[in-house]
VEXPA-153368 format. One record per residue (C-alpha): residue number from 1; x, y, z. Coordinates in steps of 0.5 Angstrom, whole numbers, plus 500, padded with zeros to 3 digits. Layout:
N
+-----+-----+-----+-----+
|   i |   x |   y |   z |
+-----+-----+-----+-----+
| NUM |   X |   Y |   Z |
...
+-----+-----+-----+-----+
***
This chain:
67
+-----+-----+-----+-----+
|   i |   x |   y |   z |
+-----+-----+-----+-----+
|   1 | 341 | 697 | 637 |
|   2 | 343 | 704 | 635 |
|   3 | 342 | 707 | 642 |
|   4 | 347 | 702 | 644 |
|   5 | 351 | 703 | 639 |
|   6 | 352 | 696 | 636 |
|   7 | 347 | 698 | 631 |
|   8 | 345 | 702 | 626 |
|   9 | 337 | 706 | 626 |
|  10 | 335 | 706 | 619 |
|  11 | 328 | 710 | 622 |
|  12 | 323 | 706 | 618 |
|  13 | 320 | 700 | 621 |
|  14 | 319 | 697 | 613 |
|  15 | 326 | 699 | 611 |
|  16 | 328 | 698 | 604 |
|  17 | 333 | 692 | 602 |
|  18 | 337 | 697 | 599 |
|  19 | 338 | 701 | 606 |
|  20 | 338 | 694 | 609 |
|  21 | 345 | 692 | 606 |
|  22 | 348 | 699 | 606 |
|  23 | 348 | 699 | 614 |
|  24 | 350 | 691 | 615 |
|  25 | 357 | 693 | 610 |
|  26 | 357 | 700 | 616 |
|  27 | 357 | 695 | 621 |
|  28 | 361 | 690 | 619 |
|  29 | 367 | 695 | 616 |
|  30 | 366 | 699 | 623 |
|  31 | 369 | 695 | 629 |
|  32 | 365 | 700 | 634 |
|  33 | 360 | 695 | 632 |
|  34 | 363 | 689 | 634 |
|  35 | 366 | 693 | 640 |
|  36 | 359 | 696 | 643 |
|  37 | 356 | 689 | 640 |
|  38 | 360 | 685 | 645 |
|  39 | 360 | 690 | 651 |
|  40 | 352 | 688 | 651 |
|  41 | 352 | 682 | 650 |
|  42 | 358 | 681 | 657 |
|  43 | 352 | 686 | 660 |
|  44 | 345 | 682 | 659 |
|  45 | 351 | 676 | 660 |
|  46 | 351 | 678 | 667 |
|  47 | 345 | 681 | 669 |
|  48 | 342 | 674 | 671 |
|  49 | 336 | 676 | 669 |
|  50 | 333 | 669 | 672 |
|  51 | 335 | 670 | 678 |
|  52 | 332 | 677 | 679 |
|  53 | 326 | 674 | 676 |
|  54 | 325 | 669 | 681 |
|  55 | 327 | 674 | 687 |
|  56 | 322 | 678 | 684 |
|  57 | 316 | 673 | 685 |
|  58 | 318 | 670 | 692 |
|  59 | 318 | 677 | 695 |
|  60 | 311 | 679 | 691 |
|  61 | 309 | 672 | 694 |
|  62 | 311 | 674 | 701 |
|  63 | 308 | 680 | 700 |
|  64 | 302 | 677 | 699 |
|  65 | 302 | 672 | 705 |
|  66 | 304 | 677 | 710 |
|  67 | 298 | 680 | 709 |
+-----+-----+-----+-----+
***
């Protein structure tokens, strides 16, 4: 998320509750956060993820009949 800038790298996989709390009253005072967070939200909206998943298959598919 921070590498998107809608979030925060707090750099440790067990993070304190302290750390925890710190960062979401950043986020939360910070409308960048919410600006980058929305801006990834529109793009994995129109990524159409499913549909470049199917296509995928059917062209692994007649990749393989072809053969």
């Amino acid at each position: 998320m921070a590498y998107s800038g809608s979030g925060i790298d707090l750099r440790t996989g067990t993070p304190t509750a302290d750390a925890v709390a710190a960062a979401v009253r950043v986020v939360l005072a910070d409308g960048g956060y919410r600006w980058h967070a929305d801006r990834l939200r529109r793009d994995i909206a129109a990524a159409r993820s499913l549909d470049t998943i199917a296509g995928m298959l059917a062209a692994l598919t007649h990749a393989e009949t072809d053969r």
